[in-house]
C-alpha positions in Angstrom: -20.5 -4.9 -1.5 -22.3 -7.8 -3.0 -25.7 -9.5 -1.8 -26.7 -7.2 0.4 -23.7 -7.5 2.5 -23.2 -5.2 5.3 -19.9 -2.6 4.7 -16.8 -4.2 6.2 -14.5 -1.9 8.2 -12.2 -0.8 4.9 -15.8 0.3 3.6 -17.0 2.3 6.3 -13.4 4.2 6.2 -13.9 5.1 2.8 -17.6 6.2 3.2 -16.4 8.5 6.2 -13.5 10.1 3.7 -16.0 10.5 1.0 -18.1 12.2 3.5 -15.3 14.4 4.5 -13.0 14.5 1.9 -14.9 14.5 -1.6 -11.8 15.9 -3.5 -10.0 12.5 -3.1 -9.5 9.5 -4.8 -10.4 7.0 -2.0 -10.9 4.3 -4.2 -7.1 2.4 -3.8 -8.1 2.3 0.0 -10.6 -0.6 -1.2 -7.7 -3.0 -2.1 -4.4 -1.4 -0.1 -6.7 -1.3 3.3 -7.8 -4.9 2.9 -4.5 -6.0 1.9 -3.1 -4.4 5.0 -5.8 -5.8 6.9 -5.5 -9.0 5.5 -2.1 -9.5 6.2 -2.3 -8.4 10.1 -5.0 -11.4 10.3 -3.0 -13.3 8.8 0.3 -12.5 10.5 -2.0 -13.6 13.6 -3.3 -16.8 12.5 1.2 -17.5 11.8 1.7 -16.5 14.9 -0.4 -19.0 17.0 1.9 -22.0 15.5 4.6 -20.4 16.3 3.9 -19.6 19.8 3.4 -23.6 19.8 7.0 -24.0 19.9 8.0 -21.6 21.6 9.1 -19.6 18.5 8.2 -15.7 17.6 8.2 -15.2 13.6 12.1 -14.1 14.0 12.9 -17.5 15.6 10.7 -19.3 13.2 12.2 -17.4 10.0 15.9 -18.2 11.1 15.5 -22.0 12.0 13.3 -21.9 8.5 16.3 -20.7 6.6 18.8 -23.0 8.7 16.8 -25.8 7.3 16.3 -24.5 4.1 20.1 -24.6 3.9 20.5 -28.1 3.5 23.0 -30.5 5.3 24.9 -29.4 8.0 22.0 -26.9 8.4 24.5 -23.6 8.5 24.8 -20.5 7.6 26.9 -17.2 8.3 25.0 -14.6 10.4 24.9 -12.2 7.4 23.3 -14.6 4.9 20.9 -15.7 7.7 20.2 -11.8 7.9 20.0 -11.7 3.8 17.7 -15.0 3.7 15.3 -13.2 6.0 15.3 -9.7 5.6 16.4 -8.4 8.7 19.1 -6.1 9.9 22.7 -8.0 10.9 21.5 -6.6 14.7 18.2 -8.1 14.5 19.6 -11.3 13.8 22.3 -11.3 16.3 19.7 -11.1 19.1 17.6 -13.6 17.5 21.0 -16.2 17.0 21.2 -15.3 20.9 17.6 -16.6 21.8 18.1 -19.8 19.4 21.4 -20.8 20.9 19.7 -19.9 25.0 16.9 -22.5 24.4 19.6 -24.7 22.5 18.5 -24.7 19.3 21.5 -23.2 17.0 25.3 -23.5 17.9 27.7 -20.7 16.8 31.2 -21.9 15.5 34.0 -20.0 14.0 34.6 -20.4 10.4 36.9 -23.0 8.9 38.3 -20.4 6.8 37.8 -17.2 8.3 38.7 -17.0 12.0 37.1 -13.5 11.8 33.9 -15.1 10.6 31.0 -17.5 12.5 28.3 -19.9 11.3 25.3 -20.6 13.0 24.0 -24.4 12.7 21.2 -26.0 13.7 21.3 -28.3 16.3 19.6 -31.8 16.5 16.1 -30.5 18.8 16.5 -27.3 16.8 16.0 -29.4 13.8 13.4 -31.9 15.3 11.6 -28.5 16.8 11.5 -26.8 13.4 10.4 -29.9 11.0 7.5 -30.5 13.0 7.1 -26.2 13.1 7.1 -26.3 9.7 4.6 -29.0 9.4 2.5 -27.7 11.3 2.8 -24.1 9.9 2.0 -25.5 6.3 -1.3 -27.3 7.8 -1.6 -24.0 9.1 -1.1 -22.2 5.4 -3.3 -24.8 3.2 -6.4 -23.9 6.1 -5.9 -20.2 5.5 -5.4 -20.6 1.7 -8.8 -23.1 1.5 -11.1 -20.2 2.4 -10.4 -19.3 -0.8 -11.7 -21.8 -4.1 -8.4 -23.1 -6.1 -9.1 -21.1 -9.3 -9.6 -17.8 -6.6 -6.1 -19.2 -4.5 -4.6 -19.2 -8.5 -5.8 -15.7 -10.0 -4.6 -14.3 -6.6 -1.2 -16.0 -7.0 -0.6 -14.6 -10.4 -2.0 -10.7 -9.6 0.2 -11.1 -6.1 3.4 -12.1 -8.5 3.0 -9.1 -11.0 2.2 -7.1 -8.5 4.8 -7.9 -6.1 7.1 -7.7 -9.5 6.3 -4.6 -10.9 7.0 -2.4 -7.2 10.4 -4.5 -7.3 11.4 -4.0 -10.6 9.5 -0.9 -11.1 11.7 0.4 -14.4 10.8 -3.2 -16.2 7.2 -2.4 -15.7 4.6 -1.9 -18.7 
């Protein structure tokens, strides 16, 4: 660490496998652990706005995508699940919690009797625009720890990054 600073937690881990384990590379520890660290803080800081409303990050995420979605605010239960990553069962319990507190409707399809769409409904879309507002306030606080040319570099090593273990065949 720089300037005398004391070792942080992902440090101190590494020094103690060093200490035992001085055949192994512990090196990647110093950006995976702080990544994974990094992203449970931040995961945390999320989560308070959410709670706000009454939301967990499932809620939030499928309101999110509902909104996202554009006039009449609707989408099928498998695209919700598509839009945010989540198993077709995850989502059906979280459409159940959103349609309880009467923020999402479910409807049959127009042209598929088999099929349903999940809309928003008028306080689910009130609720989630002033979520969202919030939750970006939230974001830009997080994000101004950092200086804009740091926010920037991170941005583009985050995008490769995230690229390469994608698309890990197109990678030099």
């Amino acid at each position: 660490m720089e300037h005398g600073e004391p070792l942080d937690r992902v440090a101190r881990i590494q020094a103690d496998w060093r200490r035992e384990r001085p055949d192994l590379d512990v090196g990647p520890q110093a950006v995976i652990g702080r990544l994974h660290r990094l992203a449970d803080r931040l995961t945390e800081e999320l989560a308070l706005v959410y709670g706000r409303y009454g939301l967990g990050e499932g809620e939030f995420d499928v309101l999110c995508a509902l909104r996202r979605a554009g006039e009449p605010y609707e989408r099928a239960p498998g695209e919700l699940a598509a839009h945010t990553m989540v198993t077709t069962g995850a989502m059906t319990k979280r459409i159940d919690r959103l349609e309880r507190a009467g923020l999402v409707t479910r409807r049959r399809a127009d042209d598929d009797q088999r099929g349903r769409i999940v809309a928003l409904t008028g306080p689910g879309r009130e609720l989630i625009d002033q979520a969202f507002t919030d939750h970006m306030r939230n974001e830009r606080r997080l994000l101004d720890l950092l200086t804009p040319a740091e926010a920037s570099s991170l941005e583009t090593l985050l995008t490769g990054w995230l690229s390469r273990m994608d698309h890990p065949s197109g990678a030099a």
